[in-house]
N, C-alpha and C positions, 0 to 999 in steps of 0.2 A: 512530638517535635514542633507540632503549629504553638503551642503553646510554651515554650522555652523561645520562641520565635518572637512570638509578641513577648514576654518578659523582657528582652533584653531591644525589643521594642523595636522589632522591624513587622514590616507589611510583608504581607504571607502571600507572593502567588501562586497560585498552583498552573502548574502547565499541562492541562489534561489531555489532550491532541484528541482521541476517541474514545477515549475511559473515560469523558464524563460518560458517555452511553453504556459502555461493556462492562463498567464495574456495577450500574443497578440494576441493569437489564440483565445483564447475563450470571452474575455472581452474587447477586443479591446485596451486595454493598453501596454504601450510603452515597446522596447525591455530594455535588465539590463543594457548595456552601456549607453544607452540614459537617464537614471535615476540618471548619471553622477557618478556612482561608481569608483573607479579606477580599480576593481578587481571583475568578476564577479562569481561564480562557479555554476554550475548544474550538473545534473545526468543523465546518460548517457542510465538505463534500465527504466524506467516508461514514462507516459505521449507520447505517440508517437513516441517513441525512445524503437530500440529491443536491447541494449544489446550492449557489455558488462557490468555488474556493476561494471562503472567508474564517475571519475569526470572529467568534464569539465570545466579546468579554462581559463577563457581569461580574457583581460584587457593592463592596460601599457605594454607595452612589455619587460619594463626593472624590473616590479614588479612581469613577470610569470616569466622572467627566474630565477630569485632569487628563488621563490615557488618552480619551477621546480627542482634547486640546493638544496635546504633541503630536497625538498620529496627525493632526489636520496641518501641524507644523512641516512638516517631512510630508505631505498631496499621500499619507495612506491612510485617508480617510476613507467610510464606506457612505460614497456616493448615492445618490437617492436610487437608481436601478438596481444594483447591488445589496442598499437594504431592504428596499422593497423584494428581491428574491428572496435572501436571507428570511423573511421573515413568512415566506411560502411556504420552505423548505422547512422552517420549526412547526408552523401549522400543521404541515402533513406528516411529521413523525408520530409512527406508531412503532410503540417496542416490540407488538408482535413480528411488525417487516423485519427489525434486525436479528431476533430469536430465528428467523426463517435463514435470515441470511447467512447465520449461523452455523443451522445445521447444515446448510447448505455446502457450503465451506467445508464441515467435517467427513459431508459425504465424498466432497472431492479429494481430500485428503486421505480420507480410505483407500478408494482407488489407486489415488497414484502409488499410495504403500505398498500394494499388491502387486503393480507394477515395475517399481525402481526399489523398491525394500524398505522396510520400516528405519532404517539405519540410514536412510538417504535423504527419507520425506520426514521435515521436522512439521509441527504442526503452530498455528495460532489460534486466537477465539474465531479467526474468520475465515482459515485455507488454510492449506500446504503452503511449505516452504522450502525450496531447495538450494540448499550454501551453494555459490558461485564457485569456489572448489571445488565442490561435488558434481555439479553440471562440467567442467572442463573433464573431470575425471573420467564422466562417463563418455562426452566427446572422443577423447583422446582411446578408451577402451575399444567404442565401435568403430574409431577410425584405422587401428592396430596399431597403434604408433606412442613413442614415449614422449613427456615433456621437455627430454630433451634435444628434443626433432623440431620445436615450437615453438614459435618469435609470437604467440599468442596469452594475451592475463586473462584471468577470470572473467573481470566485467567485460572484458571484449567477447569473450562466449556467453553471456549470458543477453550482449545486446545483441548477435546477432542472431539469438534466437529469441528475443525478444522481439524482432524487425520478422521473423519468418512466420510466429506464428500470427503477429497482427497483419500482415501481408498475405497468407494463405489461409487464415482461416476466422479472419477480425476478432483476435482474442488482443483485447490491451491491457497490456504488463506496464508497470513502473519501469522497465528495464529500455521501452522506447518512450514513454512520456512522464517519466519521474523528472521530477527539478533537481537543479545540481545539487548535491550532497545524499540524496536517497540512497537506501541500501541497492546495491546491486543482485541482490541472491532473483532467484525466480520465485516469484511470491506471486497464486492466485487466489482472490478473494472474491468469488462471486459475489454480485449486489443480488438483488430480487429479480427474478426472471433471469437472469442472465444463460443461466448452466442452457435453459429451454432453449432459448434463442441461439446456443450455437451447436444445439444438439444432443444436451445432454450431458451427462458425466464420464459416459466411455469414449462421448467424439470429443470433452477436453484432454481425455489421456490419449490418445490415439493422436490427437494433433500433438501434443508436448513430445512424442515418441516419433514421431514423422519430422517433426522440427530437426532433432536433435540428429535426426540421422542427415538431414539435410547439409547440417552445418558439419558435421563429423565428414562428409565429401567435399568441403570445401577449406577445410580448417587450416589445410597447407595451401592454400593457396595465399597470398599477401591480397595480392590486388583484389579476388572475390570479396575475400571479407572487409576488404575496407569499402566497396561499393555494396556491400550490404547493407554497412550500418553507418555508413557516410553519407551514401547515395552519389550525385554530382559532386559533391565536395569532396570524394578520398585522390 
């Protein structure tokens, strides 16, 4: 495809967001440059990399510095603190941290299988995932009640149980600090150390199942849930 690309003579970006890391590291497959892009861009907080949230473009050298020339048009340039992290954060990747982080993930995804069912808990290279219909479902099961008893949508059950368990047990989900447009499902992906730090992999299922029942006691209620996941502002 890159190459029918340039034939008819366009410039090839590739938008790799953490696969430039999980397709060499983890699958054995080739870096973005070698996939003959001209342009390649990734992310600088996820996947084995701390931080900052940035992009990282490389490629032609005469195609970054143009990219580089309009992000500085539009102030989304990366500023000298921001490079200077940036360039900490590539310093210190090692593919063994994300191979850890990895398994890390698949052990948590184990669990929760065991717990909620393999039918429930889908998986990634980095955690569990659970569809935001699937979490209302199961709401709505331990609460006894049908959806059609319930002025409640998916994302709204998924954020406030995303507000419960970073509030009762400091676990942070996409579901209270994702940016607009992120998926809403319940997606956890331990980084390194993470699982230690809040106890391990049966006190992250034990809190997702604590959570769930939490919000499943309040789910009829209008006003709890919108001060759950509104706070002052519902």
């Amino acid at each position: 495809m890159v190459e029918e690309a340039h034939k008819a003579g366009a410039i090839v970006l590739l938008d790799e967001a953490y696969g430039a890391r999980l397709r060499p590291v983890l699958h054995g497959g080739q870096k973005a440059l070698a996939l003959g892009a001209d342009l390649a861009i990734t992310n600088c907080d996820k996947a084995g990399l701390s931080g900052p949230r940035a992009g990282v473009l490389v490629g032609r050298s005469g195609l970054v510095m143009a990219a580089g020339a309009k992000a500085a048009e539009y102030g989304m340039e990366a500023r000298a603190p921001i490079a200077a992290a940036v360039l900490r954060s590539l310093q210190k990747f090692d593919p063994h941290h994300l191979t850890q982080e990895a398994a890390a993930g698949q052990e948590l995804a184990a669990a929760l299988e065991a717990a909620m069912g393999a039918g429930v808990v889908m998986r990634s290279d980095l955690g569990p995932m659970v569809n935001e219909d699937a979490v209302l479902a199961i709401i709505l099961e331990r609460a006894s009640i049908s959806a059609d008893a319930l002025n409640v949508v998916p994302c709204e059950a998924t954020a406030a149980l995303g507000m419960l368990l970073l509030a009762d047990h400091g676990i942070l989900t996409v579901n209270t600090h994702g940016q607009p447009g992120a998926r809403v499902s319940l997606r956890l992906k331990p980084t390194l150390d993470a699982l230690a730090s809040v106890g391990g992999v049966s006190a992250v299922v034990d809190a997702v199942d604590d959570c769930i029942t939490k919000v499943a006691d309040i789910v009829t209620d209008e006003n709890a849930m919108k001060t759950l996941i509104l706070g002052d502002f519902a």
